[in-house]
N, C-alpha and C positions, 0 to 999 in steps of 0.2 A: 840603680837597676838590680833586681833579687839574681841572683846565681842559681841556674836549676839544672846546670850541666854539671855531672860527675865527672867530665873527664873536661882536659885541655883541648879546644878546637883545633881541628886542623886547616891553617891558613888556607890553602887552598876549598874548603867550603865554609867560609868564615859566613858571607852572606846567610842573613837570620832568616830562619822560615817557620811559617805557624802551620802545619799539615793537618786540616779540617777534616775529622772523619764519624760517619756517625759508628761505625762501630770500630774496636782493632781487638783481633785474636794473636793476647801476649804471651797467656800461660792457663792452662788446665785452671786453677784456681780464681781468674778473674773473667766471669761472664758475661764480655761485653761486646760479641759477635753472634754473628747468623750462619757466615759464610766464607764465601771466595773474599769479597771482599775486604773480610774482619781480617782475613789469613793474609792477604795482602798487604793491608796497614802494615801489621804485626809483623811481617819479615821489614818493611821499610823498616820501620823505628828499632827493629836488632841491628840493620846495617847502617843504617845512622849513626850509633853510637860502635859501633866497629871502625868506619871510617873517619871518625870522630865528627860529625859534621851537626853547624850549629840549628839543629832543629827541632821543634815542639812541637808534641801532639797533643790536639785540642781533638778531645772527645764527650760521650756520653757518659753516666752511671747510671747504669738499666737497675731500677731496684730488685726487679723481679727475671733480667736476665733478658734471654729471648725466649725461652722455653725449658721445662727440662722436659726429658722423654721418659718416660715410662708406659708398663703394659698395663691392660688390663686382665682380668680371668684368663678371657682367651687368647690370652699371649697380643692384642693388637694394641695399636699404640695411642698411647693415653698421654692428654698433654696439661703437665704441671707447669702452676705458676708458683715458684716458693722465694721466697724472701730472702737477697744474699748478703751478708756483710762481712767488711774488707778490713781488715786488723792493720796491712801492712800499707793503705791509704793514709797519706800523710797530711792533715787540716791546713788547708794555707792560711784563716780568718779571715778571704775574702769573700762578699757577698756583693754580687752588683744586681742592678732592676731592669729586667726590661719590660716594656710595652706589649699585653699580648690580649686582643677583644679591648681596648681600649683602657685596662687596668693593670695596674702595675706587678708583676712576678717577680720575687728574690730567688738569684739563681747562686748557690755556694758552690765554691772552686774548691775540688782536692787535686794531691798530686799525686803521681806517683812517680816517685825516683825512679831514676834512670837505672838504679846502683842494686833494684830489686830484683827483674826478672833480665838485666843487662842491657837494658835498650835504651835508647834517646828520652828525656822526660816525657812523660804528659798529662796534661792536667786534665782529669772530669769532672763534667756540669750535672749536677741534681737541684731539681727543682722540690722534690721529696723532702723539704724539712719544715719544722713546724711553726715558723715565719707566713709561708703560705696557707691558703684553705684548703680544701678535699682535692678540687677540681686540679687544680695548680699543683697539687701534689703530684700528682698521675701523670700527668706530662712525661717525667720520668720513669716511669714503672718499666715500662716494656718497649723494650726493641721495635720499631715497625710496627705501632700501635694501629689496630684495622679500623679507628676514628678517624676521618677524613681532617676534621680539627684538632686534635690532638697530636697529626704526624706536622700539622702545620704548626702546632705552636712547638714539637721536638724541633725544630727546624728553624725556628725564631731561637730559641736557646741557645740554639750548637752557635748558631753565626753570627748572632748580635751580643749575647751573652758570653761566647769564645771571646772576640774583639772585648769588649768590656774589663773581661778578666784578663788580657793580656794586658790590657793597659793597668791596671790596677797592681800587677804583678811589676809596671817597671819596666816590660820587654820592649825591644823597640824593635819591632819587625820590618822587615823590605817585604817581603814576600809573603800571601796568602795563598796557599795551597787547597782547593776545594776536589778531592775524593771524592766526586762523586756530585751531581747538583744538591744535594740536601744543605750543605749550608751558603747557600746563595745570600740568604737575609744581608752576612757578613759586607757583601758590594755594595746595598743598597747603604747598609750604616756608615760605610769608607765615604758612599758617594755624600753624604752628610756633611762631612768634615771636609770636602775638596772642595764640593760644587761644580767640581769637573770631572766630565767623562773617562779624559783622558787619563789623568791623573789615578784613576782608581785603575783603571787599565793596565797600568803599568808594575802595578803589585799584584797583579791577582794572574794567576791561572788555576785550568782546568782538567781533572782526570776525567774523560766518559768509559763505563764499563761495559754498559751493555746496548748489544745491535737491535733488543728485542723492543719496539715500540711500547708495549705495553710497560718497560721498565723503564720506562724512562717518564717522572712526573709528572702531571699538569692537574692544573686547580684552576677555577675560575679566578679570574682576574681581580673583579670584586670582593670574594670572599678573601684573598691574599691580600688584599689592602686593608681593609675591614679589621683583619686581625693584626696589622703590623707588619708583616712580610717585607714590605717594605718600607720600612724603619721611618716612616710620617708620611710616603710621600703618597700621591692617592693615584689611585687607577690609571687616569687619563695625563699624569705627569711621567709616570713609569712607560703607557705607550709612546709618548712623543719622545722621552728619552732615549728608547733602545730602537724608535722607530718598528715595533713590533704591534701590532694591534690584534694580534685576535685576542678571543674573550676565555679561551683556555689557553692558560700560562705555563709553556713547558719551562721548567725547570733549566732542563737542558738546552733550552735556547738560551734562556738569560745567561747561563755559563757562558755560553760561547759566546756571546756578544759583548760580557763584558771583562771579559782574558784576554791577557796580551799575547795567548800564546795557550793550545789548548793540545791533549794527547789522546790515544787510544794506547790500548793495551798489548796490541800485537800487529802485525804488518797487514793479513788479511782484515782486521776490526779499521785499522786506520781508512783501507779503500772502503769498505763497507758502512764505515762512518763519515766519510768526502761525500756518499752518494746519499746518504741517509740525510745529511742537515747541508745538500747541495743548495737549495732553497731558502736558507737561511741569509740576507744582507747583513753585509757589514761584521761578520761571524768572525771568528780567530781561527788562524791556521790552525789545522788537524795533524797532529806528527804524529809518531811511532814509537812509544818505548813501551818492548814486549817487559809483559811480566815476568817477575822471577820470585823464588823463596830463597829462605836464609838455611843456607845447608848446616852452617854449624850450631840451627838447630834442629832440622829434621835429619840429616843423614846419621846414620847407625855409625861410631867413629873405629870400630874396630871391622865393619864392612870393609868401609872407603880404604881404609890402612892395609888390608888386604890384598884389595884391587891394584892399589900404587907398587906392593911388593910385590905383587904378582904370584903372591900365597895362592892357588885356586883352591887348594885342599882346606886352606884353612878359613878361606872365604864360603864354600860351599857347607862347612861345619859351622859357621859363625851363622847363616842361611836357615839355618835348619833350626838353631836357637832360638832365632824370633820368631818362627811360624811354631816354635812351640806353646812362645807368651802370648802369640795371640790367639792358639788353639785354647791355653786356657782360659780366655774370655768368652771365647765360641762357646766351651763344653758351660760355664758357671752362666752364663744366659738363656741355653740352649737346649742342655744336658746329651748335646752332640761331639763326640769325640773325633778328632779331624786327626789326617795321618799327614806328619809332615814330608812321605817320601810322597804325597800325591799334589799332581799341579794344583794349585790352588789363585783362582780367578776371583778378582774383589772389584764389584762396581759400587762405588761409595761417593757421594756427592749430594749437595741441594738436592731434592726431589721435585724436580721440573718439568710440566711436561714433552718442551724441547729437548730435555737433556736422555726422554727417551728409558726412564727404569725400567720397564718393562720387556724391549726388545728382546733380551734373550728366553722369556716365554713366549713369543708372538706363534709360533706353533708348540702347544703342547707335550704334540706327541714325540716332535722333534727332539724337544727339551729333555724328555723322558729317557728316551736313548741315548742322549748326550751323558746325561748324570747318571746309567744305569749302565754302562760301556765299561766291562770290567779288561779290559784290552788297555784303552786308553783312560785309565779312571779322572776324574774330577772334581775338586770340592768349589764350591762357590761359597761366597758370602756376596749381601747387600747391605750398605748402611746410609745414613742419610737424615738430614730433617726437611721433610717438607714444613712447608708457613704454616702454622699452629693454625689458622681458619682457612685453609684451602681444602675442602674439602675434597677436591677429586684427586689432588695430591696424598692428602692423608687414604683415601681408598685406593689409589694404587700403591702404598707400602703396606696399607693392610692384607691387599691380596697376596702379593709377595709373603708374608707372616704365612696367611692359613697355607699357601701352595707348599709351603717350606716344609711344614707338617710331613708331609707324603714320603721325603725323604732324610737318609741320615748324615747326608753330605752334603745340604742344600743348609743353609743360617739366615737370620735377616738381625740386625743387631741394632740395638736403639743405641744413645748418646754419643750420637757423632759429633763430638768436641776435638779440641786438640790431642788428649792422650788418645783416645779411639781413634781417629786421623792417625796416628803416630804409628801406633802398634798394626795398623791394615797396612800403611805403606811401607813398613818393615816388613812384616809379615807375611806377604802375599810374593805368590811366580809372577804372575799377571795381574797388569792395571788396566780393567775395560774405561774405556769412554766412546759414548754414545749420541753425543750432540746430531741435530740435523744439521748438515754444512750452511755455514755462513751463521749461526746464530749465537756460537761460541765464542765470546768478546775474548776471552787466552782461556781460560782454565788452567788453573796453577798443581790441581792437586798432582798429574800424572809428572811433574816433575820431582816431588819429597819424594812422589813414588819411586820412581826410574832410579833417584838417585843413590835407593837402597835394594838396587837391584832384581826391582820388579819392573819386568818388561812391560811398555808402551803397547796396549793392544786398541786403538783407537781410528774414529773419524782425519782424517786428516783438516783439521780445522784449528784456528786460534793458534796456541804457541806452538802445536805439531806439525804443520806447515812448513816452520824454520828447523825444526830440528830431526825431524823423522828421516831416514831411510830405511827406506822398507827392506827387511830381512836382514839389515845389519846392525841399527840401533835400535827397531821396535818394529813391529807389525801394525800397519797401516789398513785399514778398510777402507778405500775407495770408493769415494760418496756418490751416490747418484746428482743427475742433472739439476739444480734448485729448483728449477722452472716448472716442473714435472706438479701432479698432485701430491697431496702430502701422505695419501695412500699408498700412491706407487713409490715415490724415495724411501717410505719403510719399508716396504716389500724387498726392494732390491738392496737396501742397507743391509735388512736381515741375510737376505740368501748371500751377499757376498761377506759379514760378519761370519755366519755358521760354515759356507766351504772354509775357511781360513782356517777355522779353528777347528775344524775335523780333521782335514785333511792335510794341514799344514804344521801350527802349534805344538798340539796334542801329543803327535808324532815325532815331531822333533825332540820335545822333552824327554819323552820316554827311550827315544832312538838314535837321538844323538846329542849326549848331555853335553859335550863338550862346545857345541856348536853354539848350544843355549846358553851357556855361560859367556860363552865371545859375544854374544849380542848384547846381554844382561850387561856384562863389564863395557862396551863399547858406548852403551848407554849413559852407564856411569860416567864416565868422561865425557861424554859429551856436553850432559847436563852442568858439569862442576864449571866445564869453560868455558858456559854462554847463560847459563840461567841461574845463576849465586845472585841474591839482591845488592850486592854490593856491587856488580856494574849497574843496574835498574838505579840504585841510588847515587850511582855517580852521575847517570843518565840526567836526572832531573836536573839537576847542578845544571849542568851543560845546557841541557838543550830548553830547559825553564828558566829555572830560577832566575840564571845568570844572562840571560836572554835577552836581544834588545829589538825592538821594531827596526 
């Protein structure tokens, strides 16, 4: 068996596991995320190898990334595909084949040491080398490829090509970890080698992330057999097997029915995902481990160091440094000069339309007086990648760009990556979020945020739910009825978002800094003792891995 762990296991998570993802956000320099998601992975596999525990990650190599962001002329946002390569990817010389249209694809394994950016191994699959033809190449190129057969054969790669290359590497795994339904193939290849249900069942579970129907899979049944999906067996053996027959194949069913044992990501996603895949026979329990990040890589260490000694003076000096580094990304994007004595408000996130970018325009004129109020001044920034072909998403950060124009303390900032994620949640007084309740499966960002002492100014949904109190550790906006039209919960979202933060916020900052700081630091504590990925990673242990029907 090959060795890919840099460190000594820690007995207690000796049990092996292969953590399936299609993307993970490790480091500014390796492009192999979109999102929550990628950022998600990325703190597991830091806390994995913090807690020393014996797990691999089996991932993609996006040749071309997910996007990068740039402008055009008029400052809007232009989407590059450029060409990345990895110096400090390590060649393992294995190559395995899978099945995919009924022709054979070489899929090459690299790794990356655990020992590079500090985290648990993990190996990515490219189908990009010159073994393959043109078509077979492309498979890899891009993240979330908008070819309906193209995501299907990324997705034959990750889970039959993952399993492949683990076996060819040596590893001998107990457990198969699927982040996500995209690499489901993997159950159908396991169920190969069993011949039984049960048996695959008992190595495999399931992450589901989002409550949002539309994100969650399904392809025709036919076409998924057709192409390999399911590793030979054909349509009408895959329904008798999971006992599932409709003719669009949710992804996220086949997870669940074939996990010994399946999770959401926060307490309110767990009940909002019971009722969502209520309907489903024969399914796997739905538990609860809320999301977290890895603080000792987001949180700022001379912050946190502060906050524990109870320095304020030199906590609120330390405060004022990183809203200068991130002022100087504002002014060299922008050519707008931000004052670090003024509150400064950062809504940064996927650009979804659930997640709401727009809200703090919904009136204009409102807006206007809000960022023209020299009483209570204001800076805002927005950042974000909407999906490279979603058009109505890309025209709502467009709009955002041109309305930005009007003012000199208004920014909208393209390459929202990990260093730009880093430098806003250091950076910023306030972290907006904006979800419509119930659709926010956790959202992780308002924690790196919180944890660098930008206050929680949010929907109470997903992981703010467990952690929020209102006006002691963050500012809570109290969501309208779900039931309601989607007109009216924006309406009444906005009007109780905007009194909060006129009348409430704003005010406070300016008039009673000491107060804001007690929240800001109460926050900080709260986050370090409930949402560090190293309980989330002890979590899985527990309440997966190690787990028995």
């Amino acid at each position: 068996m090959r060795k890919l762990h840099h460190y000594q296991i820690d007995p207690q998570y000796q049990k092996s596991v292969a953590y399936f993802s299609m993307e993970f956000a490790i480091d500014q320099a390796l492009k192999t995320y979109s999102g929550g998601l990628g950022f998600l992975a990325g703190s597991h596999m830091r806390s994995a190898r913090e807690l020393r525990q014996n797990i691999i990650g089996i991932g993609m190599l996006w040749s071309y990334g997910y996007y990068d962001q740039n402008r055009y002329e008029d400052n809007t946002l232009k989407v590059d595909f450029r060409r990345k390569f990895y110096y400090f990817l390590q060649e393992t010389g294995i190559v395995v084949e899978v099945m995919i249209n009924n022709k054979p694809v070489k899929v090459k394994a690299y790794l990356l040491p655990g020992s590079v950016f500090g985290t648990a191994p993990v190996v990515l699959l490219t189908t990009d080398i010159f073994e393959n033809d043109y078509l077979s190449q492309t498979i890899s190129h891009r993240l979330y490829d908008i070819n309906e057969e193209t995501r299907i054969a990324q997705e034959i790669v990750l889970g039959i090509g993952g399993l492949k290359v683990l076996k060819a590497l040596g590893q001998d795994i107990e457990i198969y970890h699927m982040n996500e339904g995209h690499s489901l193939p993997l159950a159908f290849e396991l169920y190969q080698s069993y011949k039984n249900i049960e048996e695959v069942k008992k190595r495999l579970v399931f992450t589901t992330h989002t409550p949002e129907m539309a994100g969650n899979e399904e392809h025709d049944i036919g076409l998924l057999a057709r192409m390999g999906f399911f590793a030979g067996l054909n349509a009408e053996e895959v329904q008798h097997l999971l006992d599932y027959h409709a003719q669009n194949f949710s992804l996220t069913v086949g997870a669940l029915k074939l996990s010994k044992r399946s999770n959401a990501v926060s307490k309110i996603h767990e009940k909002v995902s019971n009722q969502m895949w209520s309907h489903v026979k024969g399914r796997s329990e739905i538990v609860s481990i809320t999301n977290a990040q890895d603080m000792n890589y987001w949180a700022d260490k001379q912050l946190l160091s502060w906050m524990q000694e109870h320095e304020d003076y030199q906590l609120i000096g330390r405060k004022k440094h990183l809203k200068h580094k991130l002022f100087e990304e504002v002014a060299d994007q922008t050519g707008k000069l931000f004052d670090p004595d003024v509150c400064t408000l950062v809504w940064a996130r996927r650009f979804a339309e659930y997640k709401r970018p727009k809200l703090l325009i919904r009136d204009m004129e409102r807006f206007r007086n809000l960022v023209q109020n020299n009483d209570t001044p204001i800076q805002i920034i927005w950042a974000g990648k909407p999906y490279p072909f979603d058009t109505n998403a890309i025209d709502a950060f467009n709009e955002l760009v041109l309305m930005s124009k009007e003012f000199k303390n208004v920014a909208v900032l393209i390459g929202y990556e990990l260093r730009l994620s880093k430098l806003l949640k250091q950076g910023s007084d306030l972290w907006l979020n904006t979800p419509r309740w119930g659709r926010e499966a956790s959202g992780t960002s308002g924690m790196s945020a919180g944890v660098n002492a930008s206050i929680n100014f949010s929907i109470d949904d997903g992981w703010i739910a467990e952690f929020a109190k209102d006006g002691q550790n963050a500012f809570v906006i109290p969501h309208a009825d779900p039931n309601l039209p989607i007109e009216e919960i924006d309406r009444l979202d906005y009007e109780h978002m905007m009194q909060k933060l006129e009348n409430l916020i704003l005010p406070m900052y300016y008039n009673n800094p000491k107060k804001w700081l007690q929240i800001a630091k109460n926050g900080m504590r709260d986050i370090l003792h409930y949402f560090d990925s190293t309980r989330m990673a002890d979590e899985y242990y527990k309440k997966m891995y190690t787990y028995k029907e």
